[in-house]
C-alpha positions as CSV (number, residue, x, y, z in Angstrom):
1,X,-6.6,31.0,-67.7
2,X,-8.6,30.1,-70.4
3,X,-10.9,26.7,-71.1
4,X,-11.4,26.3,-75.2
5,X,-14.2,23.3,-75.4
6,X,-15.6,25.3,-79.3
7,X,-17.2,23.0,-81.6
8,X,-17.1,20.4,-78.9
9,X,-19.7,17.6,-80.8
10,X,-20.3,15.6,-77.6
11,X,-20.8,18.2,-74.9
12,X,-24.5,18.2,-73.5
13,X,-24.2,20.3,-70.1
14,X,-21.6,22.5,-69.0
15,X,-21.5,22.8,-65.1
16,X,-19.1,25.6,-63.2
17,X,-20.5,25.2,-59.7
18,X,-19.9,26.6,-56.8
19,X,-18.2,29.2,-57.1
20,X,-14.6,27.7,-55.3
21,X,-13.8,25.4,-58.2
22,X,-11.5,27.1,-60.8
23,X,-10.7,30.1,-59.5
24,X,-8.4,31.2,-62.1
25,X,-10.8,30.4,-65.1
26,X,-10.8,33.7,-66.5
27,X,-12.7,32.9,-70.1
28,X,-14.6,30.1,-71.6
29,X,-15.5,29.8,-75.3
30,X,-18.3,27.0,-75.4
31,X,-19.5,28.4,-79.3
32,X,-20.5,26.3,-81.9
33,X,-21.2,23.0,-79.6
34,X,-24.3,21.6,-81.4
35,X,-25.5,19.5,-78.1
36,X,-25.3,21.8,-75.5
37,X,-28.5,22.3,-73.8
38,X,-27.6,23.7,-70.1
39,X,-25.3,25.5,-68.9
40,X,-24.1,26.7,-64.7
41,X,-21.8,28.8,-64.0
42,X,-20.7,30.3,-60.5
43,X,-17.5,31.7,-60.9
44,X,-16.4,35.4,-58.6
45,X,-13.8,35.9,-61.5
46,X,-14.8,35.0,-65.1
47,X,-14.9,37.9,-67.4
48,X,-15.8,36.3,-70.6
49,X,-18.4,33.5,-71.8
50,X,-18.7,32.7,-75.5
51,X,-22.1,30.9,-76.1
52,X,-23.1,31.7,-79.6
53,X,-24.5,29.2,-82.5
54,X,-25.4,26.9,-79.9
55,X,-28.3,25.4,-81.5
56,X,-29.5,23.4,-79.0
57,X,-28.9,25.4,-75.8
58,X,-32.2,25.9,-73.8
59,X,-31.1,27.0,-70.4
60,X,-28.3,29.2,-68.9
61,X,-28.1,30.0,-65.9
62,X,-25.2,32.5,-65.1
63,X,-23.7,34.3,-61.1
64,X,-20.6,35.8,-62.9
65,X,-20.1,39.3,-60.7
66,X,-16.8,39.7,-63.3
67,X,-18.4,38.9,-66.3
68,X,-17.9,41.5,-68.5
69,X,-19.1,39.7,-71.8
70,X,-21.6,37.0,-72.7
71,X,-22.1,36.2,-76.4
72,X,-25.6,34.0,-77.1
73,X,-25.6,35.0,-80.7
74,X,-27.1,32.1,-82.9
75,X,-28.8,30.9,-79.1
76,X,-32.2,30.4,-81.4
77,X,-33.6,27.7,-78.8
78,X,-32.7,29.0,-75.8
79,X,-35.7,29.3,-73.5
80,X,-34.5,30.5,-69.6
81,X,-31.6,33.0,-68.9
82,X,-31.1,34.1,-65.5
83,X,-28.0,36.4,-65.2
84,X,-26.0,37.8,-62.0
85,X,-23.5,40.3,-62.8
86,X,-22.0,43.5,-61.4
87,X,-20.1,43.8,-64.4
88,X,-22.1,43.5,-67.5
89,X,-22.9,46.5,-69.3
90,X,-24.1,45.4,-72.8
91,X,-25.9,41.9,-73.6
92,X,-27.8,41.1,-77.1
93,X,-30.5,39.1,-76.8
94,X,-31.8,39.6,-80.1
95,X,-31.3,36.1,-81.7
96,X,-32.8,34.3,-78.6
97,X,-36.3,34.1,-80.5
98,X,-37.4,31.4,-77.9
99,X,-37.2,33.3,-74.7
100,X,-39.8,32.3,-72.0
101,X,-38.1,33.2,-68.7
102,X,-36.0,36.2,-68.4
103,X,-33.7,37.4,-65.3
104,X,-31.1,39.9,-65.7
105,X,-29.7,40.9,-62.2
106,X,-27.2,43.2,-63.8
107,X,-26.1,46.4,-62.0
108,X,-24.1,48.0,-64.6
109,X,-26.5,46.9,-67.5
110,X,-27.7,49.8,-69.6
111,X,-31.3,49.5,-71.0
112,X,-30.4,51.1,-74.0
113,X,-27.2,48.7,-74.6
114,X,-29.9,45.3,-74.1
115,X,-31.5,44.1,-77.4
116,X,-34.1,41.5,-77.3
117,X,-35.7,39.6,-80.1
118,X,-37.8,41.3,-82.1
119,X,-41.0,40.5,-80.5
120,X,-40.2,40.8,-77.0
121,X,-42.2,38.2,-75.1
122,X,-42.3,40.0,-72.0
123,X,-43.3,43.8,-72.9
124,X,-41.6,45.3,-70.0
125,X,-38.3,46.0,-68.8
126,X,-35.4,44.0,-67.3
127,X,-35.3,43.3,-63.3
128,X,-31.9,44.8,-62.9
129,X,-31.5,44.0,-58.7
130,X,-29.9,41.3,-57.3
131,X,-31.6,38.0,-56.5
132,X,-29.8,35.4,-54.0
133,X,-28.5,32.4,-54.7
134,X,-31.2,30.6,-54.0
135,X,-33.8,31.8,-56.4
136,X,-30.9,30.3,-59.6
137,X,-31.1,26.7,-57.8
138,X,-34.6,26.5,-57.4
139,X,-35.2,27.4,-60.7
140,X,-32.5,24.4,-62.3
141,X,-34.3,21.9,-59.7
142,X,-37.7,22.8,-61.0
143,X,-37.4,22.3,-64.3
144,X,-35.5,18.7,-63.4
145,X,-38.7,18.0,-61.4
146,X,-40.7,18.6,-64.7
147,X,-38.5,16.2,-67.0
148,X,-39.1,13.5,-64.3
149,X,-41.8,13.6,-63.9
150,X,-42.5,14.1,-67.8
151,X,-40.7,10.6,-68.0
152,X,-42.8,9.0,-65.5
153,X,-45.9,10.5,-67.2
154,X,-44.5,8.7,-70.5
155,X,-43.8,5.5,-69.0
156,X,-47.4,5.4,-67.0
157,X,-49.0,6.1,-70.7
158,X,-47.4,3.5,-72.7
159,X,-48.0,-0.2,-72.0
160,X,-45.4,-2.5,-70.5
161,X,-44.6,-6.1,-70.6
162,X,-44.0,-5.8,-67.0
163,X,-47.2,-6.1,-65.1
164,X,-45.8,-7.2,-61.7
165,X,-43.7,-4.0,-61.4
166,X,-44.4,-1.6,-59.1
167,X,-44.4,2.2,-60.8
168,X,-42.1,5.1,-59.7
169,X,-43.6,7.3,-56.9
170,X,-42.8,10.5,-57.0
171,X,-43.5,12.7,-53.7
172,X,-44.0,16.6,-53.8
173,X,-42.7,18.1,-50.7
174,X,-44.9,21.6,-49.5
């Protein structure tokens, strides 16, 4: 089966979690969607993900073991990718010019067939062994912890009208 959302205007996040929803969804084409900022997917049989000229997309976050293709051509923006596959052997990187956090956990993945931007942020080569689960969920709940608390940062900062209202707390749990 195959989901077609390309050029979609409105679409901000694209979420294929866990991995017992579709089943069948064998390619998704998500290219040329101007809003899309984050995307999840968890999927045991996926082969193909189209991401490219996706201006706005900052964060993917990928546990494909079938994926044999992932396109993030035109990905300019893109900050965190974190990939699980057993079946990826050639990725290009090379337009993602705003990389910050890099995870390949890609068995099959050649060196030689992985291009990075030009000035690789990094200077050393890919992690290809397998991270759990767990490491990909922490890393998407993080960086929601940071907007929020951002956004209560922001609030705190600017003056309100309200003086008799109590502020958000926001606990950190060890």
């Amino acid at each position: 089966m195959k989901m077609d959302l390309h050029g979609s205007s409105s679409l901000t996040q694209f979420v294929c979690s866990p991995f017992t929803c579709c089943r069948s969804l064998l390619t998704v084409d998500l290219s040329c969607c101007k809003s899309l900022q984050f995307v999840l997917v968890q999927s045991s049989c996926m082969h193909e993900l189209n991401l490219s000229r996706c201006g706005s997309l900052r964060k993917v976050l990928i546990q494909c073991q079938n994926l044999r293709s992932l396109s993030l051509e035109g990905c300019s923006a893109v900050h965190t990718i974190m990939v699980w596959s057993d079946s990826l052997v050639e990725l290009d990187l090379s337009s993602c010019m705003g990389l910050k956090s890099l995870a390949l956990h890609c068995s099959k993945l050649d060196e030689h067939k992985l291009r990075m931007p030009v000035t690789n942020p990094f200077g050393k080569k890919a992690d290809h062994r397998h991270a759990p689960l767990a490491q990909l969920i922490v890393e998407n709940l993080n960086e929601h912890k940071r907007l929020d608390q951002t956004v209560i940062s922001d609030k705190r900062d600017k003056p309100s009208g309200n003086a008799g209202q109590a502020m958000p707390f926001v606990h950190d749990r060890p």
